[in-house]
C-alpha positions, 0 to 999 in steps of 0.5 A: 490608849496612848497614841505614842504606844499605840500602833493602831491610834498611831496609824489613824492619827498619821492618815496610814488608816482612814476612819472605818478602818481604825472603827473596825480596828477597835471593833477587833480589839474588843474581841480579842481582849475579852478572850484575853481575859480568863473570866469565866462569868462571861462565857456566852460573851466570849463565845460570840466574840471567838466567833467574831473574831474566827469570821475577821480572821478567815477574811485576812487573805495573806498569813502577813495579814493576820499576823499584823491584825493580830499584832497590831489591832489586837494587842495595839503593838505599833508597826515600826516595831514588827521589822525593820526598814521601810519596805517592812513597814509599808508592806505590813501597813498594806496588809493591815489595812486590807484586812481592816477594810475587809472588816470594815465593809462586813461589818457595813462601815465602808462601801 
């Protein structure tokens, strides 16, 4: 990862996002990449990481929420270029978080 291309290292690295959550981030990343990929050899694999992923996923309780984690924790695009102006960028740094804390305490990071 480069952090200047990443939205998720970038947000951890400025303090936006505290550690268990750029660790959950990255949790969600490994999911989301392996059923990026069209390698059948692993089906048991990505099997799981689909259910994984459906489990983060339901816990996003705002359509602005998953949009972002998916964005920017699954395909590492960087916040800034979601919207344009600062109210965007605050609003989806918020709902990016919530959901990384929401993940972070499932997953026993966080308290």
């Amino acid at each position: 990862m480069i952090g200047s291309r990443d939205g998720l290292l970038s947000l951890y690295e400025s303090g936006s996002v505290e550690k268990p959550e750029y660790e959950a981030g990255l949790m969600y990343r490994r999911c989301f990449e392996t059923l990026s990929h069209s390698d059948t050899g692993f089906a048991e694999l990505r099997t799981m990481r689909a259910e994984q992923l459906a489990r983060w996923e339901a816990l996003a309780g705002t359509g602005r929420q998953l949009w972002v984690l998916r964005l920017v924790a699954g395909q590492g695009r960087a916040v800034n270029s979601l919207g344009a102006g600062g109210a965007a960028r605050l609003a989806n740094t918020k709902a990016l978080v919530e959901v990384l804390r929401a993940i972070a305490m499932e997953r026993g990071l966080r308290q």
